[in-house]
Short mmCIF file of the C-alpha atoms (twelve columns), coordinates in Angstrom:
data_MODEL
# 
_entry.id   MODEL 
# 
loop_
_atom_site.group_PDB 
_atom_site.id 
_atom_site.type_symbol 
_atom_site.label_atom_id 
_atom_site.label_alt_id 
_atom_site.label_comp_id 
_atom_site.label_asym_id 
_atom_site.label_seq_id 
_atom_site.Cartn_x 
_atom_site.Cartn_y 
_atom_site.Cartn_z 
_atom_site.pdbx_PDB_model_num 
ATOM 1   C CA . UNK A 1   67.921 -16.567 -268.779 1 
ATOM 2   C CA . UNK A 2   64.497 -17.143 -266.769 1 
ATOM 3   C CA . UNK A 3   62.259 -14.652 -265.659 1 
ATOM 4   C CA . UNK A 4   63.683 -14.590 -262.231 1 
ATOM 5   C CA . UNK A 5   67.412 -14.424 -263.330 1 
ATOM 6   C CA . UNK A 6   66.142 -11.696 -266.275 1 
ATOM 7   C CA . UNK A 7   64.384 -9.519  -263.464 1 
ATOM 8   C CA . UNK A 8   66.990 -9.553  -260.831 1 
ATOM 9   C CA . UNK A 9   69.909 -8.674  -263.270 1 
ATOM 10  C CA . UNK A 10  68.262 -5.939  -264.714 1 
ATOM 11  C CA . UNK A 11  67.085 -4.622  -261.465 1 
ATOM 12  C CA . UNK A 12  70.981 -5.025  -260.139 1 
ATOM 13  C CA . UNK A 13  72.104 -2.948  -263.671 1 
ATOM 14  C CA . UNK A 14  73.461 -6.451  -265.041 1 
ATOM 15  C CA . UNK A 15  73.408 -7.818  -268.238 1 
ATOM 16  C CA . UNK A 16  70.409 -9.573  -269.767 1 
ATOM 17  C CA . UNK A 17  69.542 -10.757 -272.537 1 
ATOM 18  C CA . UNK A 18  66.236 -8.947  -273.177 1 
ATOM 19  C CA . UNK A 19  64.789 -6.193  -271.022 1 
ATOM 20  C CA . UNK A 20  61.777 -7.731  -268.864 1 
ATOM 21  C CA . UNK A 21  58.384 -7.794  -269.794 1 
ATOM 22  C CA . UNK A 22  56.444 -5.799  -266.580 1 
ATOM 23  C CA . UNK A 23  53.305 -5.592  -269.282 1 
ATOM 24  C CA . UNK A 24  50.239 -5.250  -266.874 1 
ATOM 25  C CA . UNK A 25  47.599 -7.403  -268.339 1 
ATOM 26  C CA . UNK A 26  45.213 -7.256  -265.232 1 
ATOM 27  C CA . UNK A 27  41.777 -9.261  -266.140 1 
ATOM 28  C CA . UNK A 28  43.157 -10.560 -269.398 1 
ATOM 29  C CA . UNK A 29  44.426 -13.706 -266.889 1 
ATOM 30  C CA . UNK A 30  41.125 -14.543 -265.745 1 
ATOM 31  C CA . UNK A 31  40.420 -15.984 -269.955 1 
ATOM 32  C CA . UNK A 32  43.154 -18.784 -268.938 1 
ATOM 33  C CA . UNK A 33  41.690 -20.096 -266.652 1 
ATOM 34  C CA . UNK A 34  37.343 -19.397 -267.135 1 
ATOM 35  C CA . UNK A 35  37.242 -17.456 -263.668 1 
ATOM 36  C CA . UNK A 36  34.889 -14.650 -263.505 1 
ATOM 37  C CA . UNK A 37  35.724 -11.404 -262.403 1 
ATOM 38  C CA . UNK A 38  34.337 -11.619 -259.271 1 
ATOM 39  C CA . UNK A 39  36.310 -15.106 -258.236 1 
ATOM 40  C CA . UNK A 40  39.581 -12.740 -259.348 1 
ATOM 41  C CA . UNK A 41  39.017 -10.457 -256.891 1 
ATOM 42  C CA . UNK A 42  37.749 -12.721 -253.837 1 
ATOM 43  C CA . UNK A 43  39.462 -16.260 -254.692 1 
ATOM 44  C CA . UNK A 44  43.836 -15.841 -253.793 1 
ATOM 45  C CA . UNK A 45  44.522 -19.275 -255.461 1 
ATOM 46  C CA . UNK A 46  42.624 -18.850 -258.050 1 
ATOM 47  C CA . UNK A 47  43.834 -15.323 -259.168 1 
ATOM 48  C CA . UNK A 48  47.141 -16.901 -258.989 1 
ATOM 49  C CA . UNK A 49  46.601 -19.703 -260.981 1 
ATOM 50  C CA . UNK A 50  45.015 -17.660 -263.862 1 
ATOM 51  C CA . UNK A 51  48.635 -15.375 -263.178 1 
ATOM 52  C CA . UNK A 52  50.966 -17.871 -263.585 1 
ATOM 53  C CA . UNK A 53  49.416 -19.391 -266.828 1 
ATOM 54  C CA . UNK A 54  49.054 -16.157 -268.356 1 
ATOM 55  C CA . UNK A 55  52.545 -15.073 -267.198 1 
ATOM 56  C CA . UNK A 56  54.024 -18.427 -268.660 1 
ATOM 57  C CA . UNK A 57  51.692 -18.017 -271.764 1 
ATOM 58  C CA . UNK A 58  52.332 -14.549 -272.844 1 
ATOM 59  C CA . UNK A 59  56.256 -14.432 -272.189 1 
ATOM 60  C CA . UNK A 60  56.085 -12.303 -269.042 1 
ATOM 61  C CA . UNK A 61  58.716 -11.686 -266.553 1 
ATOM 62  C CA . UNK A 62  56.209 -11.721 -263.283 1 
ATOM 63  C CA . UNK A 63  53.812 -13.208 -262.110 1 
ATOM 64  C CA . UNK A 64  51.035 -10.563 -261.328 1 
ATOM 65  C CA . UNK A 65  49.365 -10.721 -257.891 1 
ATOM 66  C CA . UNK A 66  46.989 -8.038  -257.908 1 
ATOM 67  C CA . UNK A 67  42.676 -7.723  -259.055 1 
ATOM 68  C CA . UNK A 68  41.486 -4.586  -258.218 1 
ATOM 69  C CA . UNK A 69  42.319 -1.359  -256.351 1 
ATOM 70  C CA . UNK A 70  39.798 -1.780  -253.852 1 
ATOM 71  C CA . UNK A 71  41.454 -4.085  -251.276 1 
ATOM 72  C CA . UNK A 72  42.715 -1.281  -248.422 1 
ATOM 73  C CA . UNK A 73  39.656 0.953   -248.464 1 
ATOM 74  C CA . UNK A 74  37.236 -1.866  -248.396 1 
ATOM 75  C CA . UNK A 75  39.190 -3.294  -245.085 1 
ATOM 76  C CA . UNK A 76  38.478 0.193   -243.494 1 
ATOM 77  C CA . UNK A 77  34.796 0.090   -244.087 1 
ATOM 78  C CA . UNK A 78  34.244 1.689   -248.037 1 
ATOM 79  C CA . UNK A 79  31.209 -0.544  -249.341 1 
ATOM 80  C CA . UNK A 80  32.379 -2.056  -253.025 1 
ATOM 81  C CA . UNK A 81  29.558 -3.421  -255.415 1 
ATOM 82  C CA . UNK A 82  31.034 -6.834  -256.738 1 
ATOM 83  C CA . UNK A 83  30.156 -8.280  -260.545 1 
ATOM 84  C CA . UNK A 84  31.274 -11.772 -262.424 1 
ATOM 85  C CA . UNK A 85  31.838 -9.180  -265.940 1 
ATOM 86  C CA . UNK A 86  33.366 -5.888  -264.487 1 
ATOM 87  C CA . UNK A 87  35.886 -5.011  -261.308 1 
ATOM 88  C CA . UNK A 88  34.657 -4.219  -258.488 1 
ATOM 89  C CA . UNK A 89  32.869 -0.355  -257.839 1 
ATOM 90  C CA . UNK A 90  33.243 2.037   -254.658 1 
ATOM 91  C CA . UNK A 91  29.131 2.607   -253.403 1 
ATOM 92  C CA . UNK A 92  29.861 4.089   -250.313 1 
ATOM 93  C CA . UNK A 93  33.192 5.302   -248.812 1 
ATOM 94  C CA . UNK A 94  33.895 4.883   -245.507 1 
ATOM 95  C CA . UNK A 95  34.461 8.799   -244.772 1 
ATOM 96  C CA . UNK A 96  31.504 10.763  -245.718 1 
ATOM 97  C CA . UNK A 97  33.071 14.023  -243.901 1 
ATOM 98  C CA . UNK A 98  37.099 13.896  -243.583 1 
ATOM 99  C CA . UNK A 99  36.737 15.019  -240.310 1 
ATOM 100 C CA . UNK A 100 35.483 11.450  -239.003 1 
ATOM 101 C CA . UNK A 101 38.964 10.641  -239.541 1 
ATOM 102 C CA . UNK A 102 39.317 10.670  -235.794 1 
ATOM 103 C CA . UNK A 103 36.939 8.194   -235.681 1 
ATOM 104 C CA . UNK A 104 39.531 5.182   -237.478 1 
ATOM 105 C CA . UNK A 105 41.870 2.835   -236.306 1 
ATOM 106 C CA . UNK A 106 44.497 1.758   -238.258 1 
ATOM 107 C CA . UNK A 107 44.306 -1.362  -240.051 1 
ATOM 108 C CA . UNK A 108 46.683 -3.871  -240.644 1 
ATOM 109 C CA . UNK A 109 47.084 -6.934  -242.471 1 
ATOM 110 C CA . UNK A 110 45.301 -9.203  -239.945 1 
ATOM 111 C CA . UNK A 111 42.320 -6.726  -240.002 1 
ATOM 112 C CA . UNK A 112 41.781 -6.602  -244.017 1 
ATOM 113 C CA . UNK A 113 40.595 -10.123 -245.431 1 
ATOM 114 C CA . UNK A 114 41.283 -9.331  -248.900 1 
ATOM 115 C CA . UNK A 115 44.444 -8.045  -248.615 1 
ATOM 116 C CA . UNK A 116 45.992 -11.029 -246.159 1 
ATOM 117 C CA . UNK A 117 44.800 -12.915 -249.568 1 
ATOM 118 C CA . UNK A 118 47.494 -11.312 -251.178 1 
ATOM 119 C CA . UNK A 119 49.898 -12.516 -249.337 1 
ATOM 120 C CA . UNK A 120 48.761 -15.400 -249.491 1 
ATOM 121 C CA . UNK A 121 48.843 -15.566 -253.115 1 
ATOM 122 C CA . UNK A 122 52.187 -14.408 -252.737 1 
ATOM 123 C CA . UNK A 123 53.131 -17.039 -250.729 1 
ATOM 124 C CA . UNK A 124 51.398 -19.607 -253.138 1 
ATOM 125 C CA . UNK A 125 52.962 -18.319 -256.440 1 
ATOM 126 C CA . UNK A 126 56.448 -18.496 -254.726 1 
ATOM 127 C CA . UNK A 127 55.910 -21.937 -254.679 1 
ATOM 128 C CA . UNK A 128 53.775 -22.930 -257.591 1 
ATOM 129 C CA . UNK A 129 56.099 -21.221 -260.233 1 
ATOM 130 C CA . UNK A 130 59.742 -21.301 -259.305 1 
ATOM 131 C CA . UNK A 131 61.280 -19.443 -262.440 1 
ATOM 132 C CA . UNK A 132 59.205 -16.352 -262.134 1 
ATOM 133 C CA . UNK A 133 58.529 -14.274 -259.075 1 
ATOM 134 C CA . UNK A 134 55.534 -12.734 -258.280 1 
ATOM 135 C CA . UNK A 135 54.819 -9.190  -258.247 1 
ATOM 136 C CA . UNK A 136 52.011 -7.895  -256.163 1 
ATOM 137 C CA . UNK A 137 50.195 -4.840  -256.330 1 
ATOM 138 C CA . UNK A 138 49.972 -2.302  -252.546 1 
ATOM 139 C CA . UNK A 139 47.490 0.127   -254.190 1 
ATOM 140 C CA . UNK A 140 49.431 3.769   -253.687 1 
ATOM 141 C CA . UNK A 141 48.009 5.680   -250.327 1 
ATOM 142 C CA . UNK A 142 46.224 8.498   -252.705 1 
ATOM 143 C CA . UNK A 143 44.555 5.867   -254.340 1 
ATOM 144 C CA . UNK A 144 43.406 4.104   -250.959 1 
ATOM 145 C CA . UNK A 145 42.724 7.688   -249.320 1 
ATOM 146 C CA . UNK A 146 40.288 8.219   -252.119 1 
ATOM 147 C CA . UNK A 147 38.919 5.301   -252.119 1 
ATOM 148 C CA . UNK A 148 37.930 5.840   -248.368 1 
ATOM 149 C CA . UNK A 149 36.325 9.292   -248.731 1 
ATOM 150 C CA . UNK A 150 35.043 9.317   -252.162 1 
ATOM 151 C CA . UNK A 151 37.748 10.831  -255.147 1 
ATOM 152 C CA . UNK A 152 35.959 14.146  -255.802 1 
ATOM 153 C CA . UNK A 153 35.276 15.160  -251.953 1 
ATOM 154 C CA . UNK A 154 39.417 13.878  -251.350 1 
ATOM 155 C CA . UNK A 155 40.498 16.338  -253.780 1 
ATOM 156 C CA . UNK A 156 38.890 19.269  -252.256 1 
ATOM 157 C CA . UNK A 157 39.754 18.289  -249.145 1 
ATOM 158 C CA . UNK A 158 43.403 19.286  -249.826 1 
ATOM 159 C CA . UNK A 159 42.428 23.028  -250.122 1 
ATOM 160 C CA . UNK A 160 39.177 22.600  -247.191 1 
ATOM 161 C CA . UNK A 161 40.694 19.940  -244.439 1 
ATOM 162 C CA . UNK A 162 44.755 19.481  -245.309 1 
ATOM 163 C CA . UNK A 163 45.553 18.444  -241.850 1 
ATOM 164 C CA . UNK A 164 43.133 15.972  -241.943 1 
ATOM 165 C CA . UNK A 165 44.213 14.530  -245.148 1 
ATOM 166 C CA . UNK A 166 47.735 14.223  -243.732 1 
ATOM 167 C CA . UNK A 167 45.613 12.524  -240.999 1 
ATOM 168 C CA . UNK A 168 44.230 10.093  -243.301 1 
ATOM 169 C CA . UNK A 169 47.529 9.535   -245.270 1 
ATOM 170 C CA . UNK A 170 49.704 8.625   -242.118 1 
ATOM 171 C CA . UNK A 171 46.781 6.110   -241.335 1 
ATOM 172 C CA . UNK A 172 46.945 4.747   -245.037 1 
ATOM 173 C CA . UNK A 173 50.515 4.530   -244.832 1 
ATOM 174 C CA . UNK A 174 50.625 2.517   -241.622 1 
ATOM 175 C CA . UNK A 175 48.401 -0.211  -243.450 1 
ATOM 176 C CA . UNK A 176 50.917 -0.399  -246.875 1 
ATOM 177 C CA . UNK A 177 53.918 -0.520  -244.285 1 
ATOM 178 C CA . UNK A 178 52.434 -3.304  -242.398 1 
ATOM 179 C CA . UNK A 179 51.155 -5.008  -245.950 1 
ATOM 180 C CA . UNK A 180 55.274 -4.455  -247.187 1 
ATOM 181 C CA . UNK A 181 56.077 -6.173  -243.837 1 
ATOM 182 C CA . UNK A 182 54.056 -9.442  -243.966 1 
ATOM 183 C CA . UNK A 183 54.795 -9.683  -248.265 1 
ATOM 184 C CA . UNK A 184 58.471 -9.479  -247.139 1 
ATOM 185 C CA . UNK A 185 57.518 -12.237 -244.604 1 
ATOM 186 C CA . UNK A 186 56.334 -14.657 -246.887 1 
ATOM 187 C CA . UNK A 187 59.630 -13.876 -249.121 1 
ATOM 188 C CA . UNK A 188 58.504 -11.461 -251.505 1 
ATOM 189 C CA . UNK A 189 61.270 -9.730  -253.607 1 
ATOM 190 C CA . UNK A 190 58.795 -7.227  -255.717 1 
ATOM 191 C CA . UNK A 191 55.867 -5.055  -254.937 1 
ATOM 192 C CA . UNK A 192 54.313 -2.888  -257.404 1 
ATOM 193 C CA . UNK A 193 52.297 0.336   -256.221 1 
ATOM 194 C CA . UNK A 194 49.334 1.520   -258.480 1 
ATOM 195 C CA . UNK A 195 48.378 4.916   -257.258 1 
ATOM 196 C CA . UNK A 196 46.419 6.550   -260.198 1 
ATOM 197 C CA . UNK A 197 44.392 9.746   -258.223 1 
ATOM 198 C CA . UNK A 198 48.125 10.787  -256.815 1 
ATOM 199 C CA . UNK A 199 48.569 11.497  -261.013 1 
ATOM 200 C CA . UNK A 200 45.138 13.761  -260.805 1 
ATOM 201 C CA . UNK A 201 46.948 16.143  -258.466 1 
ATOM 202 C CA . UNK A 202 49.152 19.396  -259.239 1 
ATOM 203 C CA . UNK A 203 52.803 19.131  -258.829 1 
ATOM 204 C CA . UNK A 204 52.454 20.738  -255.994 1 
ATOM 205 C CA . UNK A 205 50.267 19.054  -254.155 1 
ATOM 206 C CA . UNK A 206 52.046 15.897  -254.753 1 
ATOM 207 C CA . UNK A 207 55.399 17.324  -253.350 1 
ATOM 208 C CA . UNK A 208 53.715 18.252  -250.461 1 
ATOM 209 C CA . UNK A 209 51.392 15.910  -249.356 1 
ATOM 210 C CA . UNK A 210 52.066 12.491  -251.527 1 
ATOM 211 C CA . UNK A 211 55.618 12.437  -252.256 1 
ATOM 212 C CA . UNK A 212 56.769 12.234  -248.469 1 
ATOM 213 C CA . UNK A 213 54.309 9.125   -248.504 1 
ATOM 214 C CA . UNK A 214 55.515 7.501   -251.330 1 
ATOM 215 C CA . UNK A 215 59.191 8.278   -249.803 1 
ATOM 216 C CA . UNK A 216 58.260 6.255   -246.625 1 
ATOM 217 C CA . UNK A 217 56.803 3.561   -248.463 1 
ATOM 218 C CA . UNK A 218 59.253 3.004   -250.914 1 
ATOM 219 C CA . UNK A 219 62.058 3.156   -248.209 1 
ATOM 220 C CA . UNK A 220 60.588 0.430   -246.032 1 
ATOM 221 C CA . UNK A 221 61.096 -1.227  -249.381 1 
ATOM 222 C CA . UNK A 222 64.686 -1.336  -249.910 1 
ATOM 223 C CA . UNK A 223 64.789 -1.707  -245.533 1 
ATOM 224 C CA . UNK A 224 63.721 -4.679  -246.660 1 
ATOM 225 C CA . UNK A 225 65.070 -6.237  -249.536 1 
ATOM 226 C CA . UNK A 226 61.982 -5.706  -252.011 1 
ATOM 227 C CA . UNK A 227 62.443 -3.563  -255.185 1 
ATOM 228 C CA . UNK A 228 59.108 -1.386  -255.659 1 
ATOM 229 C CA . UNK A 229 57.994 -0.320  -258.929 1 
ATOM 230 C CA . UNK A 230 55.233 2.464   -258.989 1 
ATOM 231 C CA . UNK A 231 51.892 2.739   -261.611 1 
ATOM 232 C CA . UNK A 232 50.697 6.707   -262.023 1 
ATOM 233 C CA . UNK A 233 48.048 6.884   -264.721 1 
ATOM 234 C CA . UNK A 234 47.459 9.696   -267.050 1 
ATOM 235 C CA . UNK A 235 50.045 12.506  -268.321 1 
ATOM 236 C CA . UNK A 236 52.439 12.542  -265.442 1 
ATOM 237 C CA . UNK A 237 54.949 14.977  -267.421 1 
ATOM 238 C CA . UNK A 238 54.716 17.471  -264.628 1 
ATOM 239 C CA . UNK A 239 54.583 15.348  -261.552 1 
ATOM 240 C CA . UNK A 240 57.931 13.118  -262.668 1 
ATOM 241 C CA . UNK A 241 60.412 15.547  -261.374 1 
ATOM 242 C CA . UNK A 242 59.654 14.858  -257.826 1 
ATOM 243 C CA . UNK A 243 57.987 10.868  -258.229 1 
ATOM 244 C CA . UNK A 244 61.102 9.942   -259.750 1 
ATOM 245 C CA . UNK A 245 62.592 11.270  -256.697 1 
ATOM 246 C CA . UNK A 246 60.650 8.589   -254.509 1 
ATOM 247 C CA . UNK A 247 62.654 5.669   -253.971 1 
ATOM 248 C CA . UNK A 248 60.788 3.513   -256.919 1 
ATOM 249 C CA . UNK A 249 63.198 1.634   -258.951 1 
ATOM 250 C CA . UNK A 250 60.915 1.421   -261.958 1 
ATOM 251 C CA . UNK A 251 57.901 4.037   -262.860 1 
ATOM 252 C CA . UNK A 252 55.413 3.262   -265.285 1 
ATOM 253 C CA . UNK A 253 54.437 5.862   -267.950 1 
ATOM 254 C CA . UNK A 254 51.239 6.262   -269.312 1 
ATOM 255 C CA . UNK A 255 50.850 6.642   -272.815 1 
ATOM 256 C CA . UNK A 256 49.338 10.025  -272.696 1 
ATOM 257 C CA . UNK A 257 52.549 10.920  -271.681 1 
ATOM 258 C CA . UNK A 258 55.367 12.197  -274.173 1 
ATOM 259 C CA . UNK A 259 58.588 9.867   -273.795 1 
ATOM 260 C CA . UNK A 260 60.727 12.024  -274.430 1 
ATOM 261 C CA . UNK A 261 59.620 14.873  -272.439 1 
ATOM 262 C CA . UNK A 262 59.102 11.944  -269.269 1 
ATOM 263 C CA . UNK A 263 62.714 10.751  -269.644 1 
ATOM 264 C CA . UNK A 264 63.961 14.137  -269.851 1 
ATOM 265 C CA . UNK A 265 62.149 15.354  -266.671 1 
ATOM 266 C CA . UNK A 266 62.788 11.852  -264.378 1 
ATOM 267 C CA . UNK A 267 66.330 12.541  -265.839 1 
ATOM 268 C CA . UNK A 268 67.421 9.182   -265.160 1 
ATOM 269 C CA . UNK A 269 67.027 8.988   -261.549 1 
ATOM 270 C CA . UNK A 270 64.813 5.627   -262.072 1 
ATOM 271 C CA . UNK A 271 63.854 3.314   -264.689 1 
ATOM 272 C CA . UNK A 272 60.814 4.645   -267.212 1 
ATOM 273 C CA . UNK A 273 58.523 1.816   -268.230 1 
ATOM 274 C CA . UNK A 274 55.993 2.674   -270.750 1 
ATOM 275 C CA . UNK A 275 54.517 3.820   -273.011 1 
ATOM 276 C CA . UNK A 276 52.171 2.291   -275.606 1 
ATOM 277 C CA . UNK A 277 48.253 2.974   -275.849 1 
ATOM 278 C CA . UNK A 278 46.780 -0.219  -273.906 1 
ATOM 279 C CA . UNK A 279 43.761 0.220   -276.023 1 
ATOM 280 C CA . UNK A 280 44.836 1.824   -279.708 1 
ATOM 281 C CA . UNK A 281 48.168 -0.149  -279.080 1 
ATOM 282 C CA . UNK A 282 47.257 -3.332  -277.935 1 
ATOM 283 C CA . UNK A 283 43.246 -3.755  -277.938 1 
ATOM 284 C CA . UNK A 284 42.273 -2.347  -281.246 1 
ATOM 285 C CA . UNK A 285 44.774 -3.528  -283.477 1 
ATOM 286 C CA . UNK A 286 47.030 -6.129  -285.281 1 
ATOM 287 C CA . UNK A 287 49.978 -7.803  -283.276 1 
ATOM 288 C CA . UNK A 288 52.231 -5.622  -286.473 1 
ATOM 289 C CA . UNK A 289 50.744 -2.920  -285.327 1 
ATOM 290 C CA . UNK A 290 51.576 -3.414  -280.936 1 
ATOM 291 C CA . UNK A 291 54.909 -5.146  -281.899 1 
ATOM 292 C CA . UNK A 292 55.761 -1.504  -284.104 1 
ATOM 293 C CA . UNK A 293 54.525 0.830   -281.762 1 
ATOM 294 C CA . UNK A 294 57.114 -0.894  -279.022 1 
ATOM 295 C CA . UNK A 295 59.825 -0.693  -281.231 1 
ATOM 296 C CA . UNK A 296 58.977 2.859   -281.803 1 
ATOM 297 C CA . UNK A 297 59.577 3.840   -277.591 1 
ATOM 298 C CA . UNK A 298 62.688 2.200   -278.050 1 
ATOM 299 C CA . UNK A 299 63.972 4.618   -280.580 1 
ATOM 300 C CA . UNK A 300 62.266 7.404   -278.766 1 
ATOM 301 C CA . UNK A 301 64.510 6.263   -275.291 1 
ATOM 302 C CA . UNK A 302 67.781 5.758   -277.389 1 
ATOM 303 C CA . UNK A 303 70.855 6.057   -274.848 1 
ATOM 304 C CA . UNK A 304 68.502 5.626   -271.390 1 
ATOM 305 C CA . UNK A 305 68.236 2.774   -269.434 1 
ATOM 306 C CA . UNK A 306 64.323 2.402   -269.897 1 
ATOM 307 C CA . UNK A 307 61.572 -0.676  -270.398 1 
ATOM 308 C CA . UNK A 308 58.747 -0.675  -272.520 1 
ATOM 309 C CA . UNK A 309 54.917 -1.941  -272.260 1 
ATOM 310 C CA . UNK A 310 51.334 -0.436  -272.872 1 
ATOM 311 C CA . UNK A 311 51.377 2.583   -270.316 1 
ATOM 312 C CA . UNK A 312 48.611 1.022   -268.448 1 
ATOM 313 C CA . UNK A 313 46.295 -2.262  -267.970 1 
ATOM 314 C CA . UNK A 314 45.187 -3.945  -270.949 1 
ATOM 315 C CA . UNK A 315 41.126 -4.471  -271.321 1 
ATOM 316 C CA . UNK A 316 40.156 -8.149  -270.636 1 
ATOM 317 C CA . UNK A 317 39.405 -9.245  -274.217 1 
ATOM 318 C CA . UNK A 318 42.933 -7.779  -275.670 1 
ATOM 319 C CA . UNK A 319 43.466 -10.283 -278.507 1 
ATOM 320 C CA . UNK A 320 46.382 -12.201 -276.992 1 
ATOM 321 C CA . UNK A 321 48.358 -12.411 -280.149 1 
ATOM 322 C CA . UNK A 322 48.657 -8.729  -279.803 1 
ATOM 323 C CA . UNK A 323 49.651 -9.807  -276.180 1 
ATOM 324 C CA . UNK A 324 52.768 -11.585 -277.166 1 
ATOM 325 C CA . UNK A 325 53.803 -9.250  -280.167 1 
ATOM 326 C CA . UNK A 326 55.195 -7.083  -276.747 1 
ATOM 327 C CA . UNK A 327 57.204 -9.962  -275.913 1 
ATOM 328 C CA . UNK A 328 58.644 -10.511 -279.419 1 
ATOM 329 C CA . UNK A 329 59.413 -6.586  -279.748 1 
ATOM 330 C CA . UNK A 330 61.101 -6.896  -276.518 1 
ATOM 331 C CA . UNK A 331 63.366 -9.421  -278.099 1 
ATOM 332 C CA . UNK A 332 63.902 -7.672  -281.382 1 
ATOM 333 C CA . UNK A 333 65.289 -4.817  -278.922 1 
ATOM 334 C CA . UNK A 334 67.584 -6.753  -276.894 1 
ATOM 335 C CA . UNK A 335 69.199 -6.080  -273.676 1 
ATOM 336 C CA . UNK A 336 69.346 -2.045  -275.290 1 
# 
């Protein structure tokens, strides 16, 4: 099987011949290619380029469209500080009092330079590497809220300005729809959402205010013929009951989060991926060492459908080795 036939089979429940390999490597790409940081974040092609080598290299099943988690709140007006040796920093969000709210207009794809480049590097992929698809990253509406208003004020703002968050969120959402829209366009078939300050909120919170969100944008999804995959960072034990409710085919699972206890409160209603240490796992070690710790989630998630990769991005100097000891552990474990 090739990527693409590996990734729609086991996204249709068919057999395959190894689970897929969703690891999210993030900067590690830019050392195929000698692009700095900066050039991943600003240059489509050549983010791509460094993808597909890395994708090809390392024995992954996607090509990964995605830099930074910046894209949407930048289009809106946040200020980001840009470096060739780190990802790019939030200096000054857009919203320094929730209430200016009113003040926006939505944006959509045409409005937002950066993020018409990743559809464009959607497009490009599609074309440059025919037996893997490309993946690209929406960042999640709590994430983008937050990065419009700054994340400490946005969490207060829940308990101080709610209707104005919903506000904000129904704005947010009307950008990812419209982003879903033109992927679909240019013939995506996957979209990953990374949406790591929806994992900083209480259960509660998230039901009420993020989950509908998530609901809409993983619906317009399936209306469409994409299959969405979501990223929460952090110990997401207590949210997982109501995410895995969402409409996301595949959730990620950080490793701060027990697998057991994850797979026992998503209860099967989606597809755990997870859950190795990115950095103890991955970074800091021996490939023996990553290639055992995968093997180890597998026993763990014994008799559920589940995938396994470090529970978050790998730092850019991750001795690749270690890299492709997730892709020979994945083969060891067979189509489980």
């Amino acid at each position: 099987m090739n990527a693409k036939e590996r990734l729609d089979a086991f996204y249709a429940g068919k057999p395959v011949d190894r689970l897929p390999n969703l690891t999210i490597v993030g900067s590690v790409v830019t050392r195929y290619t000698g692009i700095d940081l900066e050039q991943y974040c600003k240059d489509p092609i050549a983010m791509a380029d460094a993808a597909i080598a890395a994708a090809k290299d390392l024995g992954l099943d996607y090509v990964q469209i995605a830099s930074d988690l910046a894209r949407e709140a930048e289009g809106y007006g946040t200020e980001l500080k840009y470096s060739k040796t780190g990802l790019p920093t939030v200096i000054h969000p857009v919203l320094e009092d929730i209430t200016d709210v009113d003040k926006l207009t939505v944006k959509y794809v045409r409005d937002i330079p950066r993020v018409k480049d990743l559809v464009d590097a959607t497009a490009y992929a599609l074309k440059a590497c025919p037996d893997i698809y490309p993946m690209t990253l929406v960042v999640g509406p709590a994430t983008v809220a937050a990065n419009m208003r700054g994340v400490e004020d946005f969490m207060t703002d829940f308990y101080d300005e709610p209707e104005c968050v919903e506000k904000l969120l129904q704005m947010v959402l009307e950008t990812l729809l419209d982003t879903v829209r033109e992927l679909a366009a240019v013939g995506a078939k996957y979209i990953y959402s990374a949406d790591p300050v929806a994992s900083l909120l209480s259960p509660a919170i998230y039901e009420e205010y993020i989950l509908p969100v998530h609901e809409a944008f993983f619906a317009e999804m399936k209306k469409l013929g994409i299959h969405g995959r979501l990223h929460m960072c952090g110990n997401t034990e207590a949210v997982l009951p109501y995410s895995s409710t969402c409409g996301a085919e595949i959730i990620d699972v950080d490793h701060s989060t027990d697998l057991a206890k994850a797979l026992a409160a998503a209860q099967d209603r989606c597809v755990l991926n997870g859950n190795i240490d990115p950095v103890a796992d991955v970074y800091q070690c021996d490939a023996a060492h990553t290639k055992a710790a995968i093997l180890h989630c597998a026993e763990i998630a014994k008799g559920h459908r589940t995938m396994f990769m470090p529970g978050c991005e790998l730092p850019t100097a991750t001795p690749l080795e270690n890299v492709k000891a997730i892709h020979e552990a994945l083969y060891e474990i067979g189509p489980q």
